[in-house]
C-alpha positions as CSV (number, residue, x, y, z in Angstrom):
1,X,46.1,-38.7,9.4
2,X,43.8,-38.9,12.8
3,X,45.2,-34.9,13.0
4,X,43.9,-34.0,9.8
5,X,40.4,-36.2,9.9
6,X,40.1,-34.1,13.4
7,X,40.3,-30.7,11.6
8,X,38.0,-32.1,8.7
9,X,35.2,-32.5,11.0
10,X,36.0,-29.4,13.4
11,X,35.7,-27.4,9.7
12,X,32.4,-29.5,9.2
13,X,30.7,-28.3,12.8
14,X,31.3,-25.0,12.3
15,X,30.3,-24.5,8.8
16,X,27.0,-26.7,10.2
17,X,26.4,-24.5,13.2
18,X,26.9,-21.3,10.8
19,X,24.3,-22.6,8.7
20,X,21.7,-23.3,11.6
21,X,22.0,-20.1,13.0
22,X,20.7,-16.6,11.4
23,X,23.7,-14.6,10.6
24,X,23.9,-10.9,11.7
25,X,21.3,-8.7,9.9
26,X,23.5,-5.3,8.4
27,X,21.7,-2.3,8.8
28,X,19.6,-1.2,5.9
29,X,18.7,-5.2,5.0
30,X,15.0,-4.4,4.4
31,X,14.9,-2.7,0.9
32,X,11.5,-0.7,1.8
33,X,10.7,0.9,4.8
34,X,7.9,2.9,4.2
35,X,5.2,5.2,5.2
36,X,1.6,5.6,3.4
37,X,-0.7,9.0,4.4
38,X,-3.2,11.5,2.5
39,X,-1.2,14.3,0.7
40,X,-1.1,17.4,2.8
41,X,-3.8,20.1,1.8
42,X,-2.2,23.0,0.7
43,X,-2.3,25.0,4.0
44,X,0.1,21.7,5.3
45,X,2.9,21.1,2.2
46,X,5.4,23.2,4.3
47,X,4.1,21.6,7.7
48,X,4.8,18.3,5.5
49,X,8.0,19.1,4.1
50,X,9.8,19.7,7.5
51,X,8.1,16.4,8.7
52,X,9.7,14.5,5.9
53,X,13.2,16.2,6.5
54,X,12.9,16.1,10.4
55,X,10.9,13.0,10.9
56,X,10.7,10.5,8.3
57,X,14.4,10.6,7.0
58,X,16.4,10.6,10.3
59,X,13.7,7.2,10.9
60,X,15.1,5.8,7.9
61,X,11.6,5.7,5.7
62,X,12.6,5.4,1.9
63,X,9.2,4.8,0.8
64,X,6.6,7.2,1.0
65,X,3.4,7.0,-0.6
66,X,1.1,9.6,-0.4
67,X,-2.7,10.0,-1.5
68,X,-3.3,12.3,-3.6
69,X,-6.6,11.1,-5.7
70,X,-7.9,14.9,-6.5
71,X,-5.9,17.1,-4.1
72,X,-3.5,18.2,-6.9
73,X,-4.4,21.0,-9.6
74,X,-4.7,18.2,-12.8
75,X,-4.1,20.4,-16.4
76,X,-5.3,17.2,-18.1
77,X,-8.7,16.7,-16.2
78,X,-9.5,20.2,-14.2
79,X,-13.0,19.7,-14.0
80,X,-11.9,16.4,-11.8
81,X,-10.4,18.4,-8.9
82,X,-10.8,18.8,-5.9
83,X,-11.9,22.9,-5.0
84,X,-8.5,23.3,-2.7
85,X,-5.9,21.5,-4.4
86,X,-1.5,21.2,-4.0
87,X,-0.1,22.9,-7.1
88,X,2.8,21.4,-8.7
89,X,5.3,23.9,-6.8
90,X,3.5,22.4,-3.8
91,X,4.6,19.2,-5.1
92,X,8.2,20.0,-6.1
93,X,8.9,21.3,-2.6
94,X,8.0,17.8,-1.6
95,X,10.0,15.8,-4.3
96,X,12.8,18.2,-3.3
97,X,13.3,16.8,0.3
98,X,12.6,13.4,-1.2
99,X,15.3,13.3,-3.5
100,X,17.9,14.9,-0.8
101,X,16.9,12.1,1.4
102,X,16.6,9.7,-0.8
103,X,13.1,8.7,-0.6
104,X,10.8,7.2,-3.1
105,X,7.8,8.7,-3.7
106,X,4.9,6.8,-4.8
107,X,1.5,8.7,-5.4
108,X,-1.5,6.8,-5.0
109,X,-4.9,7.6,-7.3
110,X,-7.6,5.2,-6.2
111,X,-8.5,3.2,-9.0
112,X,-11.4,0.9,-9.9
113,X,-12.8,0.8,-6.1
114,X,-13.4,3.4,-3.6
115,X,-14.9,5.7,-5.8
116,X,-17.3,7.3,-3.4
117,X,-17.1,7.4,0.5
118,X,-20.1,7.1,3.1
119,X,-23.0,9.6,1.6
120,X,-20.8,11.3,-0.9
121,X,-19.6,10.4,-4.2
122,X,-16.2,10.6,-5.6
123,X,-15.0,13.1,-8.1
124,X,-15.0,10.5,-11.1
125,X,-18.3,9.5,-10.7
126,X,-20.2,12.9,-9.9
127,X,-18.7,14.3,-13.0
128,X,-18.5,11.0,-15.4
129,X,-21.6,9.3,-13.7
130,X,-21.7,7.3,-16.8
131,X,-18.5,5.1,-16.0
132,X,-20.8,3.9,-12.6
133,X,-20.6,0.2,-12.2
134,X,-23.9,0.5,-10.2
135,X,-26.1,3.0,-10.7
136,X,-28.6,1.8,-9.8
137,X,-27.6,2.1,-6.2
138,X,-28.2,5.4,-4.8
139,X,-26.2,7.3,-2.3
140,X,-28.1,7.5,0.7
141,X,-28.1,10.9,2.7
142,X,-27.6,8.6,5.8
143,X,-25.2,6.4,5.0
144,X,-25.0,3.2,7.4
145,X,-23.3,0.0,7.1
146,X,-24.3,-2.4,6.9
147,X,-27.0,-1.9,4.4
148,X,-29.2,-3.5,2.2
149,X,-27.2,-2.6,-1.0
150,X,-24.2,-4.3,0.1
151,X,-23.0,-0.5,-0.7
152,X,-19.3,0.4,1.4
153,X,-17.5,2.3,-2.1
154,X,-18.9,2.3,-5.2
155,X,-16.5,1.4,-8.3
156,X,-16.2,2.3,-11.6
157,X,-16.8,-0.2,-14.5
158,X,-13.6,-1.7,-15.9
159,X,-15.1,-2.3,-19.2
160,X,-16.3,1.2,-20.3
161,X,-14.9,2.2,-23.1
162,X,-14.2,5.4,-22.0
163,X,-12.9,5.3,-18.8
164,X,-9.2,4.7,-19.3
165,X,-8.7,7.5,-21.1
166,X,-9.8,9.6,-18.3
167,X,-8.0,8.0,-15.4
168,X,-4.8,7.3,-17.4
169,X,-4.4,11.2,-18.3
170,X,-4.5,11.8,-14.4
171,X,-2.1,8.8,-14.0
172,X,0.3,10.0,-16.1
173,X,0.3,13.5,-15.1
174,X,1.2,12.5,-11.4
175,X,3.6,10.5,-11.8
176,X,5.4,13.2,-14.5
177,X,4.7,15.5,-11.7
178,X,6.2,13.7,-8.9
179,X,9.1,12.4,-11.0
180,X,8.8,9.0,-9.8
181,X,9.0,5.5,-11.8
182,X,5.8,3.8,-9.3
183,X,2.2,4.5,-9.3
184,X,0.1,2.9,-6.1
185,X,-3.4,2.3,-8.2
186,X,-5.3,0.9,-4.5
187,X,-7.7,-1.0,-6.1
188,X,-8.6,-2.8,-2.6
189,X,-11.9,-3.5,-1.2
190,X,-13.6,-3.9,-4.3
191,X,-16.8,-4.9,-3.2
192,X,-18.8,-3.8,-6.4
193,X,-17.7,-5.9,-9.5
194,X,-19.2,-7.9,-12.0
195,X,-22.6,-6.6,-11.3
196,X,-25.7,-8.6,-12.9
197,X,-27.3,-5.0,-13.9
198,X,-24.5,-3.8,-15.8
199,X,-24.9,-4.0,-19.2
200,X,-21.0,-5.2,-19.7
201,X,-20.1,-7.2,-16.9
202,X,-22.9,-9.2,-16.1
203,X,-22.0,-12.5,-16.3
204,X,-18.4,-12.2,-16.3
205,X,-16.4,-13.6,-14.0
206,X,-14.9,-11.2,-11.0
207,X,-11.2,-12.7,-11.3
208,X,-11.0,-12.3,-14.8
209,X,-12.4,-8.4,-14.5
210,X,-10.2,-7.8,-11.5
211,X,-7.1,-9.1,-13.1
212,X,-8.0,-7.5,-16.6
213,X,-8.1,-3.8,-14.7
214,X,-5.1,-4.7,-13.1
215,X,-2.8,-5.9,-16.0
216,X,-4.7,-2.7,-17.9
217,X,-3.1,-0.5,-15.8
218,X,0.5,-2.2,-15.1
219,X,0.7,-2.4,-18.5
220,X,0.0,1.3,-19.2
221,X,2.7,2.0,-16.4
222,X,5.2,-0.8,-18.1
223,X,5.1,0.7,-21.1
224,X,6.5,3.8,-19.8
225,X,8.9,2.2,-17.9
226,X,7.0,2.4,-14.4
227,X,5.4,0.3,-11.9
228,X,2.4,-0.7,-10.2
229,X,1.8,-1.3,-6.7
230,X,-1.7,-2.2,-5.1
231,X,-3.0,-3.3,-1.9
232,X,-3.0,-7.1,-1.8
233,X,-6.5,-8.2,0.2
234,X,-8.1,-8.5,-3.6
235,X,-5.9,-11.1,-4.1
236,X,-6.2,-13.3,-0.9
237,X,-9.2,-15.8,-0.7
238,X,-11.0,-14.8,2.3
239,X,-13.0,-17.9,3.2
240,X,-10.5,-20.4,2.9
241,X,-8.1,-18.5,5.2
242,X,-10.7,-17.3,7.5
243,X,-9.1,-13.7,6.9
244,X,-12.5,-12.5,5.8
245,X,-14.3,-9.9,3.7
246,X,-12.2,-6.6,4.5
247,X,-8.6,-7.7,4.4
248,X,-9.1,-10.8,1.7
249,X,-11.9,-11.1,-1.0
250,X,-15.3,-13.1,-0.4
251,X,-16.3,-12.1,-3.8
252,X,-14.1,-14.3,-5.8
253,X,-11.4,-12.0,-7.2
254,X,-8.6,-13.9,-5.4
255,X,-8.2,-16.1,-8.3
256,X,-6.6,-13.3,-10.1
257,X,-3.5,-13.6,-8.2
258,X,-3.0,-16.3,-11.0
259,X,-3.5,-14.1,-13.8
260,X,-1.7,-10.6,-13.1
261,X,2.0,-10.3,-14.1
262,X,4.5,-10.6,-11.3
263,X,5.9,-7.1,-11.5
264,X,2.9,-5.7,-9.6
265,X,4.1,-4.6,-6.3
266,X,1.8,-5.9,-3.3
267,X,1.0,-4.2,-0.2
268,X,-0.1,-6.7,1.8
269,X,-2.0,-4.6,4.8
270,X,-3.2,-6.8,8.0
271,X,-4.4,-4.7,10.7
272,X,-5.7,-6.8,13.6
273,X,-3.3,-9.9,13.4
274,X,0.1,-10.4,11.7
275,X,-1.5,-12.5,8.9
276,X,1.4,-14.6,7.1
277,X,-0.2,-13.7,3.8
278,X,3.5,-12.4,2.4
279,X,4.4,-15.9,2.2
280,X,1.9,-16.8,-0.3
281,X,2.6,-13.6,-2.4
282,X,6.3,-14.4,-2.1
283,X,5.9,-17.9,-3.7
284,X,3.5,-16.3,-6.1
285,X,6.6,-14.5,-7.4
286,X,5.0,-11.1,-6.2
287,X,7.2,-8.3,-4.8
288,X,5.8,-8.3,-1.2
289,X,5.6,-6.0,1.2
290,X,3.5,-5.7,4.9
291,X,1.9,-3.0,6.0
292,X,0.3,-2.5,9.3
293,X,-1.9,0.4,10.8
294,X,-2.7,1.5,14.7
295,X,-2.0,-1.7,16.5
296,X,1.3,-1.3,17.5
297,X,2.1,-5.3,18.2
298,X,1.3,-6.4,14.5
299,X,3.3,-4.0,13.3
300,X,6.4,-4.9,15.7
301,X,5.6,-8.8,14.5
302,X,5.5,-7.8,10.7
303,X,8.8,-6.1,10.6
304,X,10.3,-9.0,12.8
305,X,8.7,-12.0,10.6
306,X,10.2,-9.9,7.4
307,X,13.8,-9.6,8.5
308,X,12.9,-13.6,9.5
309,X,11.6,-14.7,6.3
310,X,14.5,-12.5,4.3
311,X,17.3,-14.7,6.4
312,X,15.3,-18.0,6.2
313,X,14.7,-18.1,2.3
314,X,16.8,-19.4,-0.6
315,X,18.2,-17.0,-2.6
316,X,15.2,-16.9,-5.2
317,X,12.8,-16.0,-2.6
318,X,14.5,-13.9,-0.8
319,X,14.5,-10.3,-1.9
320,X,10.7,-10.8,-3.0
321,X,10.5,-10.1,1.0
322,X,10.9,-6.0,0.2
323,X,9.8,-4.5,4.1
324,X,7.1,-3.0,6.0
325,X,5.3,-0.1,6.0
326,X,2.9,2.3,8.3
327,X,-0.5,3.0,6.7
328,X,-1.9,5.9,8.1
329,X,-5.8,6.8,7.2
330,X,-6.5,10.4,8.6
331,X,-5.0,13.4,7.4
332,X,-1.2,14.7,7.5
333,X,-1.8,17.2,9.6
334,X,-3.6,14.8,12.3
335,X,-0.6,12.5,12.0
336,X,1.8,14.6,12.9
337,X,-0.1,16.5,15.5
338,X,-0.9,13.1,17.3
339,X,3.3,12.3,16.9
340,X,4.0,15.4,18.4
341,X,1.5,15.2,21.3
342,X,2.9,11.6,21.8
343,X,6.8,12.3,22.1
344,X,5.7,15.4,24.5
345,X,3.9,13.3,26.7
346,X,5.9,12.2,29.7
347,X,2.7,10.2,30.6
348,X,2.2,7.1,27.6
349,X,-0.4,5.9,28.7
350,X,-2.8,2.5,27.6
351,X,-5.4,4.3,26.2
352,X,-3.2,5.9,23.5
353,X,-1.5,2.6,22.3
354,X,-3.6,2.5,19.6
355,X,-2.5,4.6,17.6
356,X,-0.6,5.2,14.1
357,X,2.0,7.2,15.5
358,X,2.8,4.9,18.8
359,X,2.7,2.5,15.8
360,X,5.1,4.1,13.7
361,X,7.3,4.8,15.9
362,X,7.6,1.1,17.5
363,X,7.5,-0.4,14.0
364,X,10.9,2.1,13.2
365,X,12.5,1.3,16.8
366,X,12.3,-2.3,15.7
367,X,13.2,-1.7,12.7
368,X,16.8,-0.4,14.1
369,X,16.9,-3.0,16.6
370,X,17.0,-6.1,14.7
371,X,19.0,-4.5,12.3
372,X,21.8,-3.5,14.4
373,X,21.7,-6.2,16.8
């Protein structure tokens, strides 16, 4: 009997120690490890398309989103693009490698916000000026910030009547072109919304005019059987965390984080620190995912706290956790001469630590590290 009580408690210490301890993480345990960039002009797609097969795959990247706003050569909306555009054989060549590697592609139109940059205005708004949330602001020829406007991007208004039918045909004709089942809308640093001047949002309340865009358009994608992914700083309440106007919302949209439908996909990017934001989209019931930029340490920390929260959850929180990604904001063909330059180099020196690519490529050494243990 003493025998038997003996083994009891032996079974009981090890099934208590394997408990207390974080099991071995298998290769492949994030679900998304991704990579975010501007499209490749057209001189770059077959630059681009060896950099998918020889770079991104052999790294492991199963997410890529790419940019594409106007660079492609819409049939729905022409008068909308851009002069040099990627035609859609320039695209299949792309969704070729994709599909042999087995990489998601996710194009990205920016939606709502970020519909004009420094003294220029976006495509949507010099040819539809009407849809203009503001315009009453002009676009200065120089263009400084900050300024007395409060101007960084203008945005469209969410509540003209005719603006959906405009941006939805351009949705819809990427994705079909892409042959993908997500659609990255941006939709972050909307600084413009709910302006007093404009004839149908003054008064309204920003979180109920940010969320109503954003269920607009997931449900549009829904319906087709798609989904949405955004960036997530819209939805975090700058103030209160301290996190500030740039990466969280100081304009009150945060409370819309309550009124979107869990589907949407966040892309929660944090630049400068290795904000633990994920953990408040997670128990949101949000698909999560963090993405970090040209500081090499947060990006290291973000992909070791997600293979830490994924271990450390119950099984209902878990897989919300989906990975990391490297957001990179020049063009392709900077990206991957600045990863070229850098693996040449015999000489790594401080100075060019901050950088996407040293980034990148620390984020996807980590990446196999803790994986593989």
């Amino acid at each position: 009997m003493r025998i038997f009580k003996r083994i009891v408690l032996l079974l009981g210490m090890f099934f208590l120690f394997q408990s207390a301890f974080p099991q071995e993480i298998e290769k492949g345990d994030l679900p998304v490890r991704g990579f975010a960039i501007a499209a490749p002009q057209k001189a770059d797609v077959d630059r681009f398309v060896t950099f998918m097969e020889k770079v991104l795959a052999p790294r492991g990247v199963n997410v890529l989103i790419l940019r594409v706003d106007y660079n492609y050569a819409f049939k729905s909306h022409p008068e909308l693009r851009n002069k040099v555009t990627l035609s859609e054989g320039d695209v299949k060549k792309m969704v070729a490698v994709a599909k042999k590697h087995e990489i998601q592609l996710v194009p990205q139109i920016n939606l709502l916000g970020h519909q004009s940059w420094a003294g220029s205005l976006g495509n949507l708004l010099e040819v539809y000026p009407e849809f203009d949330e503001t315009p009453h602001v002009a676009i200065p020829a120089d263009y400084k910030w900050p300024n007395e406007e409060g101007l960084y991007c203008k945005s469209y208004c969410p509540l003209h009547p005719g603006v959906h039918d405009i941006v939805f045909d351009l949705v819809d004709e990427i994705v079909d072109v892409f042959e993908t089942d997500a659609f990255h809308a941006g939709l972050d640093e909307v600084f413009y919304i709910a302006d007093d001047k404009c004839p149908r949002c003054n008064g309204r309340d920003a979180a109920e005019l940010f969320a109503g865009e954003v269920s607009n358009i997931r449900n549009h994608l829904h319906a087709q059987g798609k989904k949405l992914w955004i960036w997530g700083d819209r939805l975090i309440d700058g103030k209160t965390t301290g996190i500030g106007m740039w990466e969280a919302s100081m304009n009150n949209t945060h409370r819309a984080i309550d009124m979107i439908p869990k589907d949407v996909v966040i892309c929660d990017w944090h630049y400068e620190r290795p904000d633990q934001t994920p953990v408040m989209f997670a128990m949101k019931g949000f698909d999560v995912i963090s993405c970090a930029w040209k500081t090499p340490e947060v990006g290291v920390q973000q992909v070791k706290d997600m293979f830490r929260w994924r271990e450390f959850q119950t099984e209902a929180m878990k897989n919300r956790f989906q990975g990391v990604i490297l957001t990179v904001w020049s063009s392709a063909d900077g990206f991957m001469d600045g990863l070229e330059n850098y693996m040449a180099s015999n000489n790594k020196s401080n100075e060019e630590q901050f950088q996407p690519w040293v980034t990148f490529v620390q984020m996807f050494d980590t990446i196999d590290k803790v994986s593989t243990k």
